[in-house]
C-alpha positions as a printed NumPy array, in Angstrom:
array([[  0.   ,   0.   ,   0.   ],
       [  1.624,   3.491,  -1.418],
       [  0.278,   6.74 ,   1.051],
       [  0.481,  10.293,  -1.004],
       [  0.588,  13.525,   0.099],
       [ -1.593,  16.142,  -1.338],
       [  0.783,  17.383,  -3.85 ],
       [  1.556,  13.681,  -4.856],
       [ -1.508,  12.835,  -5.16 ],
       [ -2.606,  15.91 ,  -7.406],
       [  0.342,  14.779,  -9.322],
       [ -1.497,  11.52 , -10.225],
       [ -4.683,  12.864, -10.683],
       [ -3.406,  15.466, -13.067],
       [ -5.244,  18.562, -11.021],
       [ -4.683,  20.926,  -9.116],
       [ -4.016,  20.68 ,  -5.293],
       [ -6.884,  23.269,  -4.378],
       [ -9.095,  21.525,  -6.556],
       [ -7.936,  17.957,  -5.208],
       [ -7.958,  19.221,  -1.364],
       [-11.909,  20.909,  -2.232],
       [-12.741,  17.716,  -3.52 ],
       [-11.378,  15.349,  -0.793],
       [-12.824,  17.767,   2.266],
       [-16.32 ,  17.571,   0.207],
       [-15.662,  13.644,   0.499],
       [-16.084,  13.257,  -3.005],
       [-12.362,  11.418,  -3.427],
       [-11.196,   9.467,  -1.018],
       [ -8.664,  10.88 ,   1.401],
       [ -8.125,  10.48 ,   5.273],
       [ -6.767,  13.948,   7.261],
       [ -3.9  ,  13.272,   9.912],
       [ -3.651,  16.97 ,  11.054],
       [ -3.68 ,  19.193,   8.706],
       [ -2.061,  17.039,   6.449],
       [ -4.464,  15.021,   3.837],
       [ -3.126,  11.629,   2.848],
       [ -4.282,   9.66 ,  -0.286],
       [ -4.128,   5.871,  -0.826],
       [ -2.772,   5.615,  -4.572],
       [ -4.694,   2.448,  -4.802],
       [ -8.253,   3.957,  -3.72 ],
       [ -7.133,   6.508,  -6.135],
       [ -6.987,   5.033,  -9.153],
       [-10.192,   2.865,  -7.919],
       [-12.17 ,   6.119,  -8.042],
       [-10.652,   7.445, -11.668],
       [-11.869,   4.075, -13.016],
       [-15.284,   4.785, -11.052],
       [-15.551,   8.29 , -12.86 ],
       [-15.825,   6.356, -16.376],
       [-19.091,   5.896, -17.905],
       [-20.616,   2.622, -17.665],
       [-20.634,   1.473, -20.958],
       [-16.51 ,   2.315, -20.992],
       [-16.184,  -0.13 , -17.769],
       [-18.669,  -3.009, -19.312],
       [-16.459,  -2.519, -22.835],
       [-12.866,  -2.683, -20.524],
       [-13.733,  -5.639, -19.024],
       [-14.947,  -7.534, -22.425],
       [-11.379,  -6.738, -23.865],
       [-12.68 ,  -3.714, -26.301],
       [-11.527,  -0.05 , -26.142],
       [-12.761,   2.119, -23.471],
       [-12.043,   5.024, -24.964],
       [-14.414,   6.757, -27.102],
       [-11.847,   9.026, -28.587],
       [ -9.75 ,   6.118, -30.282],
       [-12.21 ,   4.018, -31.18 ],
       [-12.84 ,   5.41 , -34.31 ],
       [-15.295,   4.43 , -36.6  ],
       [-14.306,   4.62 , -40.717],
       [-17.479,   6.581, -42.464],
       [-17.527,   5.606, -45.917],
       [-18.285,   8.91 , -47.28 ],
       [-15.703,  11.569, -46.841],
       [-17.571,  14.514, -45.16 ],
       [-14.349,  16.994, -44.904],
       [-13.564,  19.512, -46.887],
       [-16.014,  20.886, -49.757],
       [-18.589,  18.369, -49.524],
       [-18.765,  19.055, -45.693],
       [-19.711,  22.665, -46.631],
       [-22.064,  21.725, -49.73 ],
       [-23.889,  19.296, -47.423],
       [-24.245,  22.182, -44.488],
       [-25.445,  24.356, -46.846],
       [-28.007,  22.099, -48.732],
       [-29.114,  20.976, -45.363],
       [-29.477,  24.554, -44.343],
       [-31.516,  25.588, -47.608],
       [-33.973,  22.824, -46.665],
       [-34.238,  23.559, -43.125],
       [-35.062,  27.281, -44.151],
       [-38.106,  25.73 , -46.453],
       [-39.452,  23.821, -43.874],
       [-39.62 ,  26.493, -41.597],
       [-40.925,  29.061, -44.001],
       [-43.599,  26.191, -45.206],
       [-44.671,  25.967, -41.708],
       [-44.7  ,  29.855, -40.98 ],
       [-47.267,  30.327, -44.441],
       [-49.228,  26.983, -43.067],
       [-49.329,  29.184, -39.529],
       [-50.502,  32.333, -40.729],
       [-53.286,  31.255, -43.291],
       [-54.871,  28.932, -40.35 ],
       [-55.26 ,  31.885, -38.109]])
């Protein structure tokens, strides 16, 4: 079992001390106070930044897939970058203004 001090501990956490010490006084990380001093079990730690993940990234970590959203990409057959991106925005605009000038003649003619 590995004790940290506050400024280890923000260390691991990647945050700030204030923000770490707020958080550990409000109980909402897991931290013990010997004094003045707060001390941090690295294991309990790391047990609460894997609790802070979403549960469909735990259920996908423990069936071998990725976690992480971010890398996980999926490969979209048609390339929306570039000038299609903004020739789709603005045909998807042009309808949307239509619709909603459709549905502000069909509102003034029932009244």
């Amino acid at each position: 079992m590995n004790t940290l001090d506050l400024k280890q501990a923000s260390t691991l956490l990647n945050m700030h001390p204030m923000t770490l010490r707020r958080l550990a006084a409000n109980g909402q990380v897991p931290a013990a106070r010997a004094g003045r001093a707060w001390i941090f079990i690295e294991d309990d730690l790391l047990n609460w930044i894997r609790s802070q993940y979403p549960a469909e990234a735990r259920a996908a970590g423990s069936t071998g897939e990725n976690p992480c959203p971010s890398t996980d990409v999926q490969k979209n057959p048609t390339p929306t970058t570039g000038v299609d991106s903004q020739v789709l925005t603005e045909s998807r605009f042009d309808d949307l203004q239509a619709r909603r000038a459709e549905l502000m003649r069909s509102d003034s003619s029932d009244s």
